[in-house]
C-alpha positions, -999 to 999 in steps of 0.1 A, spaced: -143 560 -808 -123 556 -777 -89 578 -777 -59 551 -782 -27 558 -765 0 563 -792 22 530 -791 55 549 -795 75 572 -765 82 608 -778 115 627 -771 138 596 -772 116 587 -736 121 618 -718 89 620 -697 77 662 -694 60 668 -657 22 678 -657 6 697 -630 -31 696 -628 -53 725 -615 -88 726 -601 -107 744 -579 -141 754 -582 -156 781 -606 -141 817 -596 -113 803 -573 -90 820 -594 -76 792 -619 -71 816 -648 -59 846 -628 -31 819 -616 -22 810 -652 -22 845 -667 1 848 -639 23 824 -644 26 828 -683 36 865 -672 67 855 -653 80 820 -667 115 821 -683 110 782 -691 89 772 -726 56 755 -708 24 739 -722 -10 751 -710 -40 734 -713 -68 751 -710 -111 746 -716 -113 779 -736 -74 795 -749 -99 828 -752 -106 833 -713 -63 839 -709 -58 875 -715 -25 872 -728 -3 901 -737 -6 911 -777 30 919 -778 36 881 -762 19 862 -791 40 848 -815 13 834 -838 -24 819 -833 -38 788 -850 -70 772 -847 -70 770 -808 -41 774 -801 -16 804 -791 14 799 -793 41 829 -774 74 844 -777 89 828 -751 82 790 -763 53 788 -745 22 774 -761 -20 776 -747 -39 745 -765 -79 746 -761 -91 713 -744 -124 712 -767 -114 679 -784 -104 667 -752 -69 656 -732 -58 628 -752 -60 655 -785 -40 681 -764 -17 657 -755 -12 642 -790 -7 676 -804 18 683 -781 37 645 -787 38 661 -824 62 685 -814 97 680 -821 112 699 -789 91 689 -759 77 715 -731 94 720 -699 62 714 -682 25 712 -687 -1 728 -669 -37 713 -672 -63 738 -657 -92 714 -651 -135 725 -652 -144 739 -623 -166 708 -614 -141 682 -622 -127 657 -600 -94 654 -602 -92 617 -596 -107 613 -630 -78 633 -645 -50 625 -630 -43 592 -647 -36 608 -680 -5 621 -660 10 586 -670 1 592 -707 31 585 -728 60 611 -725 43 626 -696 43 624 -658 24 633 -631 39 656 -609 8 665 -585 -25 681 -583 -28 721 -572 -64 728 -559 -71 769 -564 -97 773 -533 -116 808 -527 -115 816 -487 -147 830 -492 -164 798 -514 -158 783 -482 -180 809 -459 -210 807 -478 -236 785 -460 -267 791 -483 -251 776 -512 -262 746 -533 -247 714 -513 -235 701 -551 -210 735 -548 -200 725 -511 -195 687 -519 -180 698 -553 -153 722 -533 -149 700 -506 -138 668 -529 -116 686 -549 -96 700 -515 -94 665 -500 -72 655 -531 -52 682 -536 -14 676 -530 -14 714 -523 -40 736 -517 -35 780 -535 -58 798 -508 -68 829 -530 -93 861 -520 -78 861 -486 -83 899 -486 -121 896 -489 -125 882 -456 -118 893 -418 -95 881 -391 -126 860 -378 -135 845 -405 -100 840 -418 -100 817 -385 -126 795 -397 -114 794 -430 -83 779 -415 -101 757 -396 -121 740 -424 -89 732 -448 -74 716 -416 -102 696 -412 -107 689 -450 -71 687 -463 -55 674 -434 -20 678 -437 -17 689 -470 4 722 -473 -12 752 -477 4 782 -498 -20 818 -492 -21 841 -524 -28 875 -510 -44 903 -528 -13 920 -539 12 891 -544 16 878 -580 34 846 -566 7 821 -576 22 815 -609 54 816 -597 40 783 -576 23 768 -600 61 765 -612 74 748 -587 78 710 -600 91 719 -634 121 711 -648 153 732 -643 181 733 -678 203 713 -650 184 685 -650 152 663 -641 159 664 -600 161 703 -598 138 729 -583 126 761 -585 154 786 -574 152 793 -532 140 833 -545 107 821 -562 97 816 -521 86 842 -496 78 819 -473 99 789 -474 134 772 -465 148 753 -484 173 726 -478 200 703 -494 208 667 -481 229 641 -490 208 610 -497 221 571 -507 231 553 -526 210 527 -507 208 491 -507 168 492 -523 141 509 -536 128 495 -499 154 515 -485 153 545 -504 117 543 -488 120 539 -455 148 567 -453 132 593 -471 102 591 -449 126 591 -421 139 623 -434 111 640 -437 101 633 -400 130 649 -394 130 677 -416 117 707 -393 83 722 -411 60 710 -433 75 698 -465 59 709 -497 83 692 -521 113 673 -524 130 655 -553 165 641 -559 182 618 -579 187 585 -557 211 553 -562 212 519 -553 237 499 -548 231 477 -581 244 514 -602 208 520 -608 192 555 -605 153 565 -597 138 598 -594 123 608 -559 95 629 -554 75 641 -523 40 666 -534 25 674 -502 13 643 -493 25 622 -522 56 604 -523 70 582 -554 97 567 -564 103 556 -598 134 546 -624 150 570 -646 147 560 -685 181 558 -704 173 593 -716 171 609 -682 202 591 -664 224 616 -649 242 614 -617 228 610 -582 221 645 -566 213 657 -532 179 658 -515 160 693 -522 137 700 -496 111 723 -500 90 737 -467 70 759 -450 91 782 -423 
C-alpha cells in the first residue's frame, strides 16, 4: 500500500529542517555522523539504513528499542528499513520535535528521488550534503555505474564534504580539484582533512539555534569561513526580496555557502530566506514560527 501523508501538521506547524546526505559507498557518510552525534549540544534526529553501522558511545545511550537508539543528549538514530515515510511518522509521534534531521541516504541513491520528502508534513528541506572520496574520483578502472553513480550525486549537491584528502598527493589533489569544478560547478566545497573532526560540526550548519528559526551555527564552528551580518528589508515583495538578495550576494566578497534571515514586506508579512550553495528560497513563516525580522547571516568561504 502506498505511504499516505498524515492529514494533520505536528508541533502546532513548526516545520523541523532536514539535511540529506549521500555520497557513494566509503565516502565517509557514517564517519561524518558518528561525528556529528559526538559534538552536537542540540537534540537531532538521524536517519539512518542500519542504526547498527553508528558506533555510538555506550555511556551515550539512553535506551534502545527495536531500531532505534535513542541518547542522552535528546538525540535519537531511527533505522530506515520500513522506509522514510515510517521514520518520519515515528518521529511526527513525538511530542517535542528534533532540532534537525539528518537523513544519510544508500550509497547508490539519487538524491533527487529523496529530496521531496523534505516537504513532508512538519518538515523542511534545508539542502542536500554530498560526502565525496578524493580518491573515488582517481580511480579510472572502475565500473562506469560507480563513476556515473558518483558523478550524479556531486552535480546535485548544494555542498559537496571532500573527505580522504590525505590519501592523495599534491598532483593529484590538482585533478581532484579540477573534476569537482567541472562537475559541481559552483557549488561550495568544504575539505575534511585527515585529522579535523569538523565534518559533523558541518553537517550542523542549517539547524536551528534556541533563538530562533533564522539563526546559524555560531561563527567558531568555522575554520575557514567569514561570516557576515546585514541589514536586509522590509521590501516592497517577495519579487523584491528576490531580486535584492541575489544582488547581495553578488556583492558579498567569497563564495557564499549559506545565508538565512527573517525578511519583511511591506504588507507586515514575514518569510524565511535561505541560500544552500546554489539554492535559494524564499518562503512564509507559519503562525507558529513568526518572530521578528532579523539581519542577513552570511556564511562564506575566506
Amino acid at each position: 500500500m502506498p505511504y499516505q501523508e498524515p492529514e494533520f501538521l505536528p508541533w502546532d506547524g513548526r516545520r523541523v529542517p532536514i539535511t540529506f546526505v549521500a555520497g557513494y559507498l566509503g565516502a565517509g557518510k557514517t564517519t561524518a555522523i558518528n561525528e556529528l552525534l559526538a559534538v552536537t549540544d542540540r537534540p537531532i534526529a538521524v536517519l539512518v539504513n542500519d542504526v547498527g553501522e553508528i558506533n555510538i558511545d555506550a555511556a551515550l545511550i539512553a535506551r534502545r528499542h527495536g531500531d532505534t537508539v535513542e541518547l542522552t543528549d535528546g538525540c535519537v538514530c531511527c533505522s530506515l528499513i520500513d522506509g522514510l515515510g515510517a521514520a518520519f511518522d515515528q518521529l511526527r509521534a513525538r511530542d517535542t520535535p528534533p532540532d534537525h534531521v539528518i537523513v544519510e541516504l544508500s550509497g547508490v541513491a539519487d538524491p533527487d528521488r529523496m529530496t521531496p520528502w523534505g516537504n513532508s508534513a512538519g518538515f523542511m528541506l534545508d539542502g542536500v550534503v554530498v560526502v565525496v572520496a578524493a580518491d573515488q574520483l582517481l580511480t579510472a578502472d572502475q565500473p562506469a555505474r560507480v563513476t556515473d553513480a558518483i558523478e550524479s550525486q556531486i552535480a546535485k549537491a548544494d555542498l559537496i564534504v571532500l573527505t580522504k584528502t590525505d590519501m592523495i598527493d599534491d598532483e593529484q589533489r590538482s585533478f581532484v580539484d579540477a573534476r569537482l569544478d567541472d562537475l559541481g560547478g559552483d557549488t561550495p566545497v568544504f575539505v575534511a582533512g585527515a585529522r579535523d573532526p569538523a565534518i559533523g560540526r558541518f553537517l550542523a550548519l542549517g539547524g536551528r539555534r534556541p533563538d530562533g528559526v533564522a539563526a546559524t551555527a555560531t561563527p567558531s564552528l568555522f575554520d575557514a569561513h567569514t561570516v557576515t551580518t546585514l541589514e536586509f528589508g522590509p521590501f516592497e515583495s517577495v519579487g523584491a526580496i528576490d531580486a535584492a538578495l541575489q544582488q547581495t550576494l553578488d556583492d558579498n566578497v567569497g563564495t557564499v555557502m549559506r545565508a538565512k534571515g527573517i525578511v519583511a514586506t511591506h504588507d507586515e508579512q514575514l518569510h524565511l530566506v535561505q541560500v544552500v550553495g546554489r539554492r535559494r528560497e524564499i518562503t512564509p513563516l507559519p503562525m507558529s514560527e513568526f518572530a521578528a525580522p532579523t539581519p542577513l547571516t552570511v556564511i562564506a568561504l575566506n
